[in-house]
N, C-alpha and C positions, 0 to 999 in steps of 0.2 A: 535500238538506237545507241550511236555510241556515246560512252560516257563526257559528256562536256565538263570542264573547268576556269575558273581565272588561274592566271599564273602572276604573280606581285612583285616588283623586281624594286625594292627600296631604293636602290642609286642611282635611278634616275626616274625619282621622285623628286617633285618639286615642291613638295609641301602645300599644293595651293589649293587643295581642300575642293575644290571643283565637285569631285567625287560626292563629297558630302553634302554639298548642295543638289549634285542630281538625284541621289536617291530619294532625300527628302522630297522634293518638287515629286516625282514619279509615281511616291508610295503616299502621297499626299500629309507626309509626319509633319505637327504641329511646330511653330519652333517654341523655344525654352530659355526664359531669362536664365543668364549664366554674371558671374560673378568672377574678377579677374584675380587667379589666385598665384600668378607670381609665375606661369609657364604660358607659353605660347598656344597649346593643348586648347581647345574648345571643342564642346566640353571638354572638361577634365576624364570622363568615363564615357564607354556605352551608355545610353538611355531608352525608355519604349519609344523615344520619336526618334532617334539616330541610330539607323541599321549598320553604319559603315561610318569608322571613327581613324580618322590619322594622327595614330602617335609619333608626338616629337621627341625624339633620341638622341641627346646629345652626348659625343665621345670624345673625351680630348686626346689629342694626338699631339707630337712632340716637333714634324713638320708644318702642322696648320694651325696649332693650338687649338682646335674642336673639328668637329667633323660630325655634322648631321644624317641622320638617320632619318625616314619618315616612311612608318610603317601603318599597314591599312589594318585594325584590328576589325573583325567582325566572325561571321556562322561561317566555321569551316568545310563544311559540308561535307563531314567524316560518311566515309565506306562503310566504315563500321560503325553507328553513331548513337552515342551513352544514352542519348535524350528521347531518343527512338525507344532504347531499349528499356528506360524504367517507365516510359510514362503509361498509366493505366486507360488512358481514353481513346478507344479505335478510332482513328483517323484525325486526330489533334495533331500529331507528327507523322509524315509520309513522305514518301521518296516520289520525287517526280523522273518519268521517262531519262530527261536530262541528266540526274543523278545529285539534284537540292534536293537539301532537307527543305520542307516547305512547313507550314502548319494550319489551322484552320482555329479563327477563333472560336467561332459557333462552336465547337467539340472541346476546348479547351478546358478541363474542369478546375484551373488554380491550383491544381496541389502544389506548384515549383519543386517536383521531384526532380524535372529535366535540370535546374539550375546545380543540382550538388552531382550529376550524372555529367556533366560537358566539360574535360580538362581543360577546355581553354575560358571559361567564367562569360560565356556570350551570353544565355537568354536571361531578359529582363521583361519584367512584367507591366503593365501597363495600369491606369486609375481603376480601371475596370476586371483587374487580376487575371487577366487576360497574357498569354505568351507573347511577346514581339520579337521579333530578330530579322536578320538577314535572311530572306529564300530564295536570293539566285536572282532577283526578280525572276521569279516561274510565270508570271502572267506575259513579260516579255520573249523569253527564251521557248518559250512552248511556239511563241508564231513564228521562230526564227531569228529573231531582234537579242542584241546580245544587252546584258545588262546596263543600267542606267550609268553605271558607276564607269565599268570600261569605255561606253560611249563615249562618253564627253572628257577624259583622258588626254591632256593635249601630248604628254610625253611617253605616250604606252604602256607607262608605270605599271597600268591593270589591265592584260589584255583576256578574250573572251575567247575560248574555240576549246577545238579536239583535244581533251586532257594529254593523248597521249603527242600528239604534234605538240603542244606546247612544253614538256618535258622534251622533249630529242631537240625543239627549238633552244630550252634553257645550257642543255648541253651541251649543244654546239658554240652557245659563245661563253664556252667554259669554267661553266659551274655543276661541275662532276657532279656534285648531289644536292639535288633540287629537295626542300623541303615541303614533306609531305608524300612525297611518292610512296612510299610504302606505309608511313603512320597510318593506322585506323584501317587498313586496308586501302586507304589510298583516301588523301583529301581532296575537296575539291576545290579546294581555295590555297594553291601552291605557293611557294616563298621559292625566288632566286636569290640566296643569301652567300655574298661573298666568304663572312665570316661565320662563327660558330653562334646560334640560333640565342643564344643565350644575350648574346650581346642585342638582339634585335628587339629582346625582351620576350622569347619564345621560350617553351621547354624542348628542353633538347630529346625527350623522349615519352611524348603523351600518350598515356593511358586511361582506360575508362577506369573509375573506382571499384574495388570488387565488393563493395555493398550493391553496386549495380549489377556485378556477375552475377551476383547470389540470386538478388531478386529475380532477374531474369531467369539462369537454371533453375531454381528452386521455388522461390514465393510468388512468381508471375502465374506458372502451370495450377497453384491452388486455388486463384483467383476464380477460374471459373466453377469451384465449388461453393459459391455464397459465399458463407461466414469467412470459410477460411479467407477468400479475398479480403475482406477486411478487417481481418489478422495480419493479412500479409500484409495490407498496406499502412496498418498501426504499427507494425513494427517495422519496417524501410523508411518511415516517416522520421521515426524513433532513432534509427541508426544516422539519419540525414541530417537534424534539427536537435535533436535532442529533448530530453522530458521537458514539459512543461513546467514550465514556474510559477508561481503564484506569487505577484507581488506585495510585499510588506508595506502596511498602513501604517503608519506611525501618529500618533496623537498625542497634542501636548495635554500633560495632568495638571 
């Protein structure tokens, strides 16, 4: 199958959040009393009930005096993908035909190793320590049906198809380099960014951590020796989080 993608064109975005109400509605996420902290942003972050979050970007310019931005943060759905590559549990992250990352709670075992493996800070975990994030909706994409988010898109901000037609489409209406085409091996959640990635609030050149290289070459392959696996996984835990603290009780005399 060939590889599918969204392709995300910020400037003609509307900012009208549409998106983040289909996903919720589809994926059946709870909502969440929010608290109004001085930005237009609802939430203010990803959460385990919001798979697909529109950040507002404001830039001042010296003919408009600002000039908005509205960019869709969520699961990139790296080629290459960090979260794949540390997490210890068979089948809690997997690649779908389409080419999501998808996950599976039932296999999930909580360690949020995948959280300090994703350069772009997506998975967030749920009351139940359970992984949530973005998968493409794979339950829709698998029958044909393109995701919840691009659907209901009234400005095509987020559109849905053939990765590689949606790049030679980015480029034809001239933005020589589509972000994401080659990061990670290739994302699946592309950016048409007029300007340079940084302003959009992106990194201009994402990589997995090489605590995650390690593990993967070196302390993943031990895993299947017993102990050693949980060697391996006390110390990647160890490099992620850091030692344990023991909190100080204080008492008055």
């Amino acid at each position: 199958m060939t590889r599918k993608a969204l392709l995300i064109s910020p400037e003609i975005c509307i900012g009208c959040r549409g998106c983040q109400t289909a996903c919720k509605e589809w994926n059946q996420l709870d909502g969440v009393k929010t608290s109004n902290a001085g930005s237009f942003e609802n939430p203010p972050d990803l959460i385990p009930a919001l798979y697909n979050r529109i950040r507002y970007v404001e830039v001042p310019t010296e003919a408009e005096g600002q000039r908005w931005l509205f960019v869709s943060q969520r699961c990139m759905h790296c080629g290459d993908a960090g979260c794949m590559k540390i997490c210890p549990a068979p089948g809690a992250l997997y690649k779908t035909p389409e080419g999501a990352v998808a996950f599976s709670k039932e296999k999930c075992i909580g360690c949020k190793l995948c959280v300090t493996a994703c350069p772009f800070d997506v998975p967030r975990y749920d009351k139940d320590g359970k992984i949530s994030k973005c998968h493409l909706c794979s339950d829709r994409i698998s029958q044909g049906l393109p995701p919840a988010c691009a659907k209901v898109c009234p400005t095509g901000a987020i559109r849905y198809g053939e990765r590689d037609d949606l790049i030679a489409s980015a480029k034809k209406t001239g933005h020589e380099k589509v972000y994401g085409e080659m990061d990670l091996t290739g994302l699946g959640a592309l950016y048409a960014f007029k300007d340079a990635p940084r302003l959009y609030g992106m990194n201009e050149n994402p990589a997995i951590p090489e605590s995650v290289i390690f593990w993967n070459n070196i302390l993943k392959p031990l895993s299947y020796l017993g102990l050693g696996g949980a060697v391996a996984l006390a110390l990647i835990h160890y490099v992620a989080f850091g030692p344990k603290k023991n909190e100080e009780v204080t008492r008055d005399e």
